[in-house]
N, C-alpha and C positions, 0 to 999 in steps of 0.2 A: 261376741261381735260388739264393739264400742259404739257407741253415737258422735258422731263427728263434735254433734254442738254443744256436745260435755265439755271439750278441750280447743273450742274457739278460740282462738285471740278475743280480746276485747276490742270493738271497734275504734279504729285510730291509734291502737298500739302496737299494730305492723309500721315500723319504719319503706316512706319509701326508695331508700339507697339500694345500691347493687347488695348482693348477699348470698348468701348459702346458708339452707336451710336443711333440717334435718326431723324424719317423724320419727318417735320411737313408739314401740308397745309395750305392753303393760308390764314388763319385765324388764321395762329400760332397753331393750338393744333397740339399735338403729337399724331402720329399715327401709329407709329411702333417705340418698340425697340428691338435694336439688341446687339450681344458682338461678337466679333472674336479678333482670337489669333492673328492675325496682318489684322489691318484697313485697309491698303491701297488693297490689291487683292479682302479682301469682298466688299466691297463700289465700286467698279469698276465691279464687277461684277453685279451691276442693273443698270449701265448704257451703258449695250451692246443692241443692236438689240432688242426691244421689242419685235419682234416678237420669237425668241428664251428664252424669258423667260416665266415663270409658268402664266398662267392667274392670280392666285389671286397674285401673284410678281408684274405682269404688272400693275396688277389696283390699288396696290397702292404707284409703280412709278409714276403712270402720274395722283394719286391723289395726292402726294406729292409737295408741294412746294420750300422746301429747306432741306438739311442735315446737321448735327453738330456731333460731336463728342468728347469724353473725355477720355484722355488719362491715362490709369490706369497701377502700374506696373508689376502685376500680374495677371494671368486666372481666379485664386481664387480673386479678388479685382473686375475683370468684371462683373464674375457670381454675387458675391452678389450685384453689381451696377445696373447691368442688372433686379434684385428681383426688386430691391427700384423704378424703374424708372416706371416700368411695374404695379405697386401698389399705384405708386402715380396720373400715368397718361390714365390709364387705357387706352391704345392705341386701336382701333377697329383692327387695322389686328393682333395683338397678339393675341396668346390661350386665349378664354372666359374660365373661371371656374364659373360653375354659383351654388355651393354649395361653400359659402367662411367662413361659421362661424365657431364659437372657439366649440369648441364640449368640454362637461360636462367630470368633470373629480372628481374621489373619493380624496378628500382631508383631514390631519390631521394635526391640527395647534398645533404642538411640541413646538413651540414658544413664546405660551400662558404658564401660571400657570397649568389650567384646559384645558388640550387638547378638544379637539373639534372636530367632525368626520359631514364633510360639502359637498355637492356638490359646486363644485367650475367650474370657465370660464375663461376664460383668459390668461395672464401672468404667469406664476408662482414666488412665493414669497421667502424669503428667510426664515429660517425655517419652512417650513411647506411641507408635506411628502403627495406626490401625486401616486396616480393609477387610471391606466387610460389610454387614454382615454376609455369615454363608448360613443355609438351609441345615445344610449337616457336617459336623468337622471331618469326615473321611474327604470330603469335598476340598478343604484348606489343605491336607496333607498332598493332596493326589497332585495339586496344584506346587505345591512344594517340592513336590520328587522332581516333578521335570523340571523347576528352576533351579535347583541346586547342582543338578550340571552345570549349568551358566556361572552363576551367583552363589557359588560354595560357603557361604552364611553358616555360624552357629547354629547350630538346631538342639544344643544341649543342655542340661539340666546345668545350673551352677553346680550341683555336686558332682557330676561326672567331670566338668571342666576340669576342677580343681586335683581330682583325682588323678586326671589322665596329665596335667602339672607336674603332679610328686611323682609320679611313674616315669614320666618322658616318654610314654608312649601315645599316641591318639585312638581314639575310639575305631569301629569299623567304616564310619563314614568319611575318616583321614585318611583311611589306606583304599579306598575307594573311589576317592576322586571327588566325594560331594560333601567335603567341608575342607575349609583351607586349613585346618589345624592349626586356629592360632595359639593354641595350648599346650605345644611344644615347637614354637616360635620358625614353622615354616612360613608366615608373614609375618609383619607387623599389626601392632593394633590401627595404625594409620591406616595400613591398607587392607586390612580386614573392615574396617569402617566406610571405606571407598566402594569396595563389596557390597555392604547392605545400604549403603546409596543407592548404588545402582539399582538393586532388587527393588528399593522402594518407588525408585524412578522407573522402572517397569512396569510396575504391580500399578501404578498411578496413569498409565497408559501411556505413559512416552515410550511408545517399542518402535515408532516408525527410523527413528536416525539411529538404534541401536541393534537392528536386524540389517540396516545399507550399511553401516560400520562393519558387521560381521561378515556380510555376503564381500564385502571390498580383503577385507584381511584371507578372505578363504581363495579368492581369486588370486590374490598378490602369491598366496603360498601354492597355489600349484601352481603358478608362472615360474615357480622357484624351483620345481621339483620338489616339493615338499609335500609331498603327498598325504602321508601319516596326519601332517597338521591339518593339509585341508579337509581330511576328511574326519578330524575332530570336531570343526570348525562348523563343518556342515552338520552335522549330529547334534549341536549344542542350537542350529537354526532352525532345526527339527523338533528337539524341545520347548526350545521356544514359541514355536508354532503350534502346538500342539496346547502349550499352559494356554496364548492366543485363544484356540477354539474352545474352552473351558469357559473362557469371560466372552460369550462374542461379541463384538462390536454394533451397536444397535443404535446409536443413533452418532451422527460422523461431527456434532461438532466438540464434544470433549463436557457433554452435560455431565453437572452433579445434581440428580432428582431421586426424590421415593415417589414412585407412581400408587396410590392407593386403587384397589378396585373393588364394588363389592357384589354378591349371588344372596338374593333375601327373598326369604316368601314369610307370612305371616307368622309364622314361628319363631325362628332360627335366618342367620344372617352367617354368611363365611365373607370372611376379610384377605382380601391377597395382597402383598404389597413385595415391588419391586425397586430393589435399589441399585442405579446406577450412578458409577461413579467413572469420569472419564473417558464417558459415554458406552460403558460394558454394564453389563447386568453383572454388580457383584454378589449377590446374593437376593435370595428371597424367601418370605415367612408366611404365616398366615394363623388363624385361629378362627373357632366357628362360638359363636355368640349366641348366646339364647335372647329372645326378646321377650323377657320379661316386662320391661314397661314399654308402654306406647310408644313407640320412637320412629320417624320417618328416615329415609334416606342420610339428609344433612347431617340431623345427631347421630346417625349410627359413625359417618364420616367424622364428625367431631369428638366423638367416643374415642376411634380409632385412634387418632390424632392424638388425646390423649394418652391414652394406652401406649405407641411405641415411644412420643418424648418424654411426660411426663417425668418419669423416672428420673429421665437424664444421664440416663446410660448411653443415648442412640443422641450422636451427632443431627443434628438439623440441615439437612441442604442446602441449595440456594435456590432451587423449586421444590416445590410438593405438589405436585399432581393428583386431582380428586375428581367422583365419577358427581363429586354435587356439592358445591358451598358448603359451610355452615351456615348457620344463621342464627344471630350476627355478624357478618365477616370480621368485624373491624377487631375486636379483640382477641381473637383465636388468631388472625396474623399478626396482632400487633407481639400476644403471646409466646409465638415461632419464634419470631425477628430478635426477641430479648433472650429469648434460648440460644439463639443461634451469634448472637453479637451483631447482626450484621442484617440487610431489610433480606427480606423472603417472598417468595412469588407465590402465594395460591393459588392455582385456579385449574379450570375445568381446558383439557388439552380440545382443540379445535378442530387440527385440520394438519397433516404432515407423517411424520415419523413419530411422533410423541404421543399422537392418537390412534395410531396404528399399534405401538407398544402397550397405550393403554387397552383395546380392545384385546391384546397377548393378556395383560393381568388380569381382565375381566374373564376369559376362558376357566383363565385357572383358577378360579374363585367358582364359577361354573361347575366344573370338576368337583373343586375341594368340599362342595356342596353336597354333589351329588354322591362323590364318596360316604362321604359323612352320613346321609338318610341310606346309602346300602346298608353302611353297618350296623348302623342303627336296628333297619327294617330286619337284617338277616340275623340278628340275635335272638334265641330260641327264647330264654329268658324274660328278654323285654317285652317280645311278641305277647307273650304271657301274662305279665305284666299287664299291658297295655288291655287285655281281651278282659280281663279280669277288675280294670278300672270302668270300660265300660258297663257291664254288666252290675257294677254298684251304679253307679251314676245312674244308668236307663232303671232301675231298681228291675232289673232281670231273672229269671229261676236258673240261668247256667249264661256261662260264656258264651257267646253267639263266634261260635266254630266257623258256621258259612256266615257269610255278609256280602248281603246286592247293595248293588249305587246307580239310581236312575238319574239321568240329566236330561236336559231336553235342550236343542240348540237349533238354531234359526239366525236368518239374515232378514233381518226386516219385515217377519211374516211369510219368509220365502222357502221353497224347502226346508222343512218343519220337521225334524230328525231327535231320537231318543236314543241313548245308550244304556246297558245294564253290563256291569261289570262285577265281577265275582272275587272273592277272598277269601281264601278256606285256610285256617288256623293262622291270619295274619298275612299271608303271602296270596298272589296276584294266582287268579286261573284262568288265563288268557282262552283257553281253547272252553272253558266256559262263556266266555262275552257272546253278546249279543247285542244286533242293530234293531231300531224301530223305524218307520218311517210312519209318519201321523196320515192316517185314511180317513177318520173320523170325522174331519172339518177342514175348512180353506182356512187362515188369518194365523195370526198370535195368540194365544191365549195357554199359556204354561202351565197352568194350573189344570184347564180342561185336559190338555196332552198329557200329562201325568197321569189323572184319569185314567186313559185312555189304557196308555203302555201298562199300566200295574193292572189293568183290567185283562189286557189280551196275554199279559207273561202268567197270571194267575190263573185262566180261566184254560190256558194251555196246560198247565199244571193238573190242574182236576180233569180235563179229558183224559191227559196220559194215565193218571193214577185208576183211576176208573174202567179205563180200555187193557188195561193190564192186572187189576183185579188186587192190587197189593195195598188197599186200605187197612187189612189189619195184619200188614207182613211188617213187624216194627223191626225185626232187626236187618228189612231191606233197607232198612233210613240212610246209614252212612255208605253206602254207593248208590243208593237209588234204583232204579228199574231200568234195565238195560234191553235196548233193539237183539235182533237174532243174531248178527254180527258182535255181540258183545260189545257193542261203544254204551256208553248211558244215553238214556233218554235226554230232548234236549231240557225240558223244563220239570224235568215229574223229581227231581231234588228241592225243595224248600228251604231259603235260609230261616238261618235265627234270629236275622236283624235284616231290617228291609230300609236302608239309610236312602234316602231325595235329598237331592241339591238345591237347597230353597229353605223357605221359614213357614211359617202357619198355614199360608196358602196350600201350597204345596204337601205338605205333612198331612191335612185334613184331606185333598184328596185321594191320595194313598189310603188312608185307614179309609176312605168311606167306599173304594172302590172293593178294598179286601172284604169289608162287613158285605155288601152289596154279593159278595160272591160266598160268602158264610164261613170266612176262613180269619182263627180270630186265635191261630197259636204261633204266629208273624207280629213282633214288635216290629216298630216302626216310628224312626226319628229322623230329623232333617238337619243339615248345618248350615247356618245362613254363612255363605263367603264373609260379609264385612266386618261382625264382630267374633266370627265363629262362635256363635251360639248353637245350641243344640234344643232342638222345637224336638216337644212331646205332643202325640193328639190329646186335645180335649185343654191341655195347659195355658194357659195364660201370659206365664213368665217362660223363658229359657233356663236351661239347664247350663250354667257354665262352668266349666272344667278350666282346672288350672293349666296357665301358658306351656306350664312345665309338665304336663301332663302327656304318658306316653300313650295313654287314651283318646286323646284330644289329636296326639298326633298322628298313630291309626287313622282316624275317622278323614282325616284331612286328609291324609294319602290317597285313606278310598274313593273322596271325591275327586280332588284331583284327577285322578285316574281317568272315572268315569267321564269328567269334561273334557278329558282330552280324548278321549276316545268318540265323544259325540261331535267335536269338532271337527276331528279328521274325518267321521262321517258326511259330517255337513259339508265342506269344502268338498271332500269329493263330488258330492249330489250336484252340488251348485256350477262344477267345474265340467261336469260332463252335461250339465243342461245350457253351459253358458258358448259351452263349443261344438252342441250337435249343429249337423248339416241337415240338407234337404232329404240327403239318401239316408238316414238316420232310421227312418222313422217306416219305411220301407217296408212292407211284411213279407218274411220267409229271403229277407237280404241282410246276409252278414257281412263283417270287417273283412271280408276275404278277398270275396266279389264285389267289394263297394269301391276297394281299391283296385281291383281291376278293371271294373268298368273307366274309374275316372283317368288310367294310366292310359286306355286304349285310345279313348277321346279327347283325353289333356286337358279337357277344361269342362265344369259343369254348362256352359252354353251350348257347346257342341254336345253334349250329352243330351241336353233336352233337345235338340234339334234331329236326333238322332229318331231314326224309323226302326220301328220293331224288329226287319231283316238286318239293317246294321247292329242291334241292340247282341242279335242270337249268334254274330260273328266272333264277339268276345268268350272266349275261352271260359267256359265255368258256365254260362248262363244260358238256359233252355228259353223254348219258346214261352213256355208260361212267366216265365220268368220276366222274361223283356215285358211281355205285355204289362205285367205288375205295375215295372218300372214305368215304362213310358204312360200309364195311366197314373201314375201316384204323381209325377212332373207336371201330366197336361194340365190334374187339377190345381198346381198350387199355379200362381203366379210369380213371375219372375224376383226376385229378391231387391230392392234397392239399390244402387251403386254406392260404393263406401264412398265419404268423403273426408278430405282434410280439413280437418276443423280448425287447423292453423291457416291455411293460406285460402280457402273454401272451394280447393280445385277437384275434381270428380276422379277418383280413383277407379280406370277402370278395370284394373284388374278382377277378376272370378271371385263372389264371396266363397266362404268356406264351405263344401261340400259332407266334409267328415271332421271327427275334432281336430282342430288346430291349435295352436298356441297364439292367435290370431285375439282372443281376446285377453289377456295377460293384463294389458292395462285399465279395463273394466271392471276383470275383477281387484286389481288391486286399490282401484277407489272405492270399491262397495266395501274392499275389506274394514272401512273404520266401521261398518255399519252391524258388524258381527255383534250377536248378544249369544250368552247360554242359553 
C-alpha cells in the first residue's frame, strides 16, 4: 500500500486548465481516469487526509503510485479524452460496463447499383441508410419478411447476385414473390432503386399516405372485378400492418430521441435506453455497470452518454432524454451538438408522452436490474463464492451457512417494529422470517430495540433448546428441533452470522445482548447503509470489502431484505392503527358483526343512539353482546366532526367506524417521515 504523499505533485505544479488526468501503480498500468475543469483543486483534493476521503477514493490513492496529466483546451476536448483513455486502458476503479458490443442495425446500401436491405454492426458507412438500432437481429429479419412482400428489395449476398447473373436463374426469393430479381433483369436497376426508396421511406415512418395509396388501389380493383389483385393488395396491407406493430407508434409527432433511463442501488447501476426514430421505438439496449468509483446519478448518465456516442458508431439525435443532467451541462451538449453537426436538446422529459415513455425505459432498466441480481443470486458458484469471501473478511472458522438480518423501523418514534430475516446457503428462507414489535419502551432509540429483539429471538432459542433437551444432540444442528407435527421449532436453529443494519451502535448491542444471555458461538457484524462498511464488536475501524466483491454483495442483499421486510411491517402497524374505528377496540367483537351492526343502523350515530333491545335485533349479536357494545359507546364520547381544511366548512358526514381508506392522505404526509 503506497503513501499518497510519496508521489505528490509539487505545490503549484498542477496546472489550472481543463484536463485529464491519470493514476497509475507501481507496475505502470492505469487505474483511474479522470477530467476536471481546472486540475490543480481536483488532484489536490486526493491528497488530503485519507481518512476523510471515500473508502473506494482511498483504495485507490494508496493503490496508486504516481499521477500525470494532459492538459487539454477545452471541457469538450477533456470529455472526449477522458472516452479514449477510459477505452483504451480499461482502468479497474472506473465504471465497468460489462455489455460493450455494437448492437445490430437495419441497413440499405443506396451506394450500390442494386440496393441491398442487410443486417449490419459496426461503424457506419457512407452511403448507406441505416435503422436502428435493434435489441436482437432475429428482430431486423422478422421485420424484413413482412416488407419484402411490399418492397421486394435485394436481400443478397453480392456473391449469390452475381451467381444467379451467369445462371439467369433467380434465387428462391425471385420465384417467390419477395425480391424483384433484378439479377436476371425482371426490373430495372432504376426501378429496383424506386423499390428501396420506398422501403426506406417506410422504415422512416411515412406509412400513413402509402397504406391510403394502397387501401384506394385495392378498392379501385374490386370495383373492377379484380379480385385476385385486390386480395393481394389487401395481404401486402396486412404486412404492412403487421412490420407497423413491430415499431409501435409511441409518440405522434415524428420524434428522432434516445430516451436514457437508469435502476442503481449502491453497487451496480443497469442502463436502459430507447431509440426512437419517427416517433416508433426502433430499437433498444442496455448493459449493467459495476460502480466501482463513487459516482451519482448525473455521471452515471454521463458515462452512459459516453459509452453509446463516444465511439461514434451511434448516430446522435436531435433529443436525448435523461433521468438527470450531467454536471456540467454545457460541455457534454456542446460535445453531442459537434457529434451530431447539428445543436442537440438534453434534458430531463417533464410532462406529456415523452415522460410517460420515459417512466416505459425506467421499468425496463428496473427489470434489467432485477434480472441481473436473480442471476447473480441463483448461481451455486458465486453464492459460494460470496459465503467464502465473507467468512475471510469476518475472520470466521467456516462459512456462515445460516445468516439473520435484524432492522428496526419506526415512523417518528411511532409504532416501533423489528424484522429478522433468514438465508440459508446464500438464498432467502422466507417461511423462516419473523416480526417484532418493541414491548420494552415507548420513544426511538434503535439501539435499545436491537437490544431488545436479539435478546427475545436469543433467549427464545435457549428456552426451546433446553425444553427439548437437545443441547448435546450435535448432529440435530442442520434441521434443528422439531414440534410433534414435524415443522422445526420456531427459534431453536442458530445462525452462523448474526448481521444488524446499523454501525457500532448497533453491532455492540447485539454482541452485548448475546454475552448477556451467554451465547458467544454467534458472530455478529453490521453494515452501515451509507458507506457499506462492515462494523465488528469491540473494532474501531470497519471492515471494508471491495465494490466488486460478491461478499459485499451477499451481505447487502441480506440487509435489504430485512428492511424491506421491517417496513412493510411497519406501514401495516401504522395503517391499521391510523384507520381503526370506535367498534375496533370492542372486546369479544369481530370484523363480522362490526359490519353488521353498522349496515343495520347505517351510521355510527344511530348505533350509539341505539338501546340494548334494538342492539339484540341485529342478526349475529346476543344480549351480552349489545350490552358490551352499548357500554363500550356510552363511555367514549362522541368523535369530532371532520372538517375541510380548504374552505373550513364542517363535514358532517359519520367518522370512520371500522378501517377505512379515509385516512390515505395522512398517511401519505407522514410517509416523508419514515426512518429504519
Amino acid at each position: 500500500m503506497a503513501d499518497p504523499s510519496t508521489y505528490r505533485p509539487a505545490p503549484g505544479a498542477i496546472p489550472t486548465s481543463p484536463g485529464v488526468y491519470k493514476f497509475r501503480d507501481a507496475h505502470g498500468r492505469v487505474i483511474y481516469v479522470g477530467k476536471a475543469k481546472s486540475l490543480r483543486p481536483r488532484l489536490s483534493s486526493y491528497f488530503q487526509d485519507i481518512a476523510n476521503l471515500h473508502p473506494r477514493t482511498a483504495t485507490m490513492v494508496t493503490t496508486a503510485a504516481s499521477v500525470e496529466w494532459t492538459v487539454v483546451t477545452t471541457e469538450v476536448e477533456a470529455l472526449q479524452l477522458e472516452y479514449s483513455w477510459i477505452k483504451e486502458f480499461d482502468p479497474r476503479f472506473n465504471v465497468k460496463y460489462r455489455d460493450d458490443k455494437s448492437y445490430p442495425e437495419l441497413a440499405v446500401t443506396l451506394d450500390e447499383e442494386f440496393p441491398r436491405v442487410q443486417v449490419m454492426r459496426g461503424a457506419h458507412k457512407k452511403g448507406v441508410r441505416y435503422f436502428g438500432p435493434y435489441g436482437h437481429a432475429w428482430a431486423i429479419r422478422e421485420t424484413v419478411d413482412l416488407l419484402l412482400r411490399v418492397f421486394p428489395v435485394r436481400t443478397c449476398s453480392n456473391g449469390v447476385f452475381k451467381r444467379a447473373q451467369q445462371v439467369g436463374r433467380p434465387c428462391l426469393l425471385g420465384y417467390i414473390g419477395k425480391c424483384a430479381a433484378p439479377c436476371v433483369g425482371k426490373v430495372s436497376a432504376a426501378e429496383h432503386r424506386e423499390l428501396a426508396e420506398e422501403f426506406c421511406d417506410f422504415m422512416a415512418g411515412r406509412t400513413g399516405g402509402y397504406l391510403r395509396r394502397l387501401e384506394q388501389q385495392m378498392a379501385e380493383a374490386a370495383a373492377e372485378l379484380e379480385y385476385e389483385k385486390a386480395a393481394r393488395l389487401r395481404d401486402d396491407i396486412g404486412a404492412l400492418r403487421r412490420a407497423m406493430e413491430k415499431n409501435a407508434v409511441v409518440l405522434a409527432d415524428g420524434t428522432d430521441a434516445d430516451l436514457f433511463a437508469l435502476a442503481e442501488d449502491e453497487l451496480e447501476a443497469a442502463v436502459q435506453i430507447f431509440h426512437v426514430r419517427g416517433g416508433r421505438v426502433r430499437g433498444q439496449r442496455g448493459w449493467v455497470t459495476d460502480k466501482v468509483e463513487d459516482v451519482d446519478t448525473p455521471a452515471l448518465v454521463e458515462h452512459a452518454l459516453q459509452q453509446l456516442y463516444g465511439g461514434g458508431t451511434e448516430q446522435v439525435p436531435r433529443e436525448v432524454l435523461v433521468p438527470a443532467l450531467p454536471e456540467p451541462l454545457a460541455p457534454v451538449q456542446e460535445w453531442l451538438s459537434g457529434l451530431r453537426g447539428a445543436q442537440v436538446d438534453l434534458r430531463v422529459p417533464q410532462r406529456g408522452d415523452k415522460k410517460d415513455l420515459m417512466a416505459t425505459v425506467e421499468r425496463n432498466a428496473q427489470q434489467a436490474l432485477a434480472l441481473h441480481k436473480t442471476k447473480r443470486a441463483s448461481d451455486l458458484t458465486t453464492r459460494s463464492r460470496a459465503l467464502q469471501e465473507i467468512a475471510e473478511a469476518l475472520e470466521l472458522d467456516s462459512v456462515p451457512l445460516r445468516i439473520e438480518c435484524f432492522d428496526i423501523s419506526h415512523l417518528q418514534g411511532e409504532d416501533v417494529v423489528a424484522s429478522m430475516v433468514v438465508f440459508e446457503d446464500g438464498l432467502v428462507r422466507k417461511s423462516e422470517y419473523r416480526r417484532f414489535q418493541i414491548k420494552g419502551f415507548a420513544g426511538q432509540d434503535d439501539v435499545r430495540s436491537m437490544h431488545e429483539v436479539i435478546t427475545r429471538r436469543f433467549r427464545r432459542y435457549l428456552q426451546e433448546r433446553e425444553q427439548t433437551g437437545e443441547w448435546a444432540v450435535p448432529e440435530e444442528e442442520e434441521t434443528g428441533p422439531r414440534t410433534e407435527d414435524g415443522r422445526p421449532k420456531r427459534f431453536a436453529y442458530p445462525p452462523q452470522l448474526l448481521v444488524v443494519d446499523g454501525g457500532q451502535p448497533q453491532v455492540a448491542a447485539a454482541r452485548r445482548a448475546l454475552d448477556e444471555l451467554g451465547i458467544d458461538d454467534v458472530a455478529v457484524c453490521g453494515l452501515a447503509k451509507r458507506l457499506e462498511e462492515v462494523w465488528l464488536p469491540g473494532e474501531s475501524d470497519p471492515v471494508v470489502l471491495p465494490r466488486s466483491s460478491e461478499g459485499l454483495y451477499l451481505l447487502q442483499r441480506v440487509r435489504d431484505e430485512a428492511h424491506r421486510f421491517a417496513i412493510s411491517y411497519q406501514r401495516a402497524k401504522r395503517s391499521k392503527r391510523l384507520t381503526a374505528g370506535e367498534l375496533d377496540s370492542v372486546p369479544g367483537l369481530g370484523e363480522t358483526r362490526r359490519q353488521a351492526l353498522l349496515k343495520y343502523f347505517g351510521s355510527l350515530r344511530k348505533l350509539r343512539a341505539a338501546t340494548v333491545e334494538q342492539l339484540c335485533e341485529v342478526p349475529g349479536i346476543g344480549r351480552r353482546t349489545a350490552e358490551t357494545v352499548a357500554a363500550a359507546l356510552a363511555s367514549r364520547p362522541p368523535a369530532a366532526p371532520a372538517v375541510n381544511t380548504a374552505t373550513g366548512e364542517i363535514i358532517e358526514a359519520e367518522p370512520a367506524a371500522v378501517g377505512t381508506p379515509g385516512t390515505v392522505e395522512a398517511e401519505r404526509i407522514m410517509e416523508s417521515g419514515e426512518v429504519q
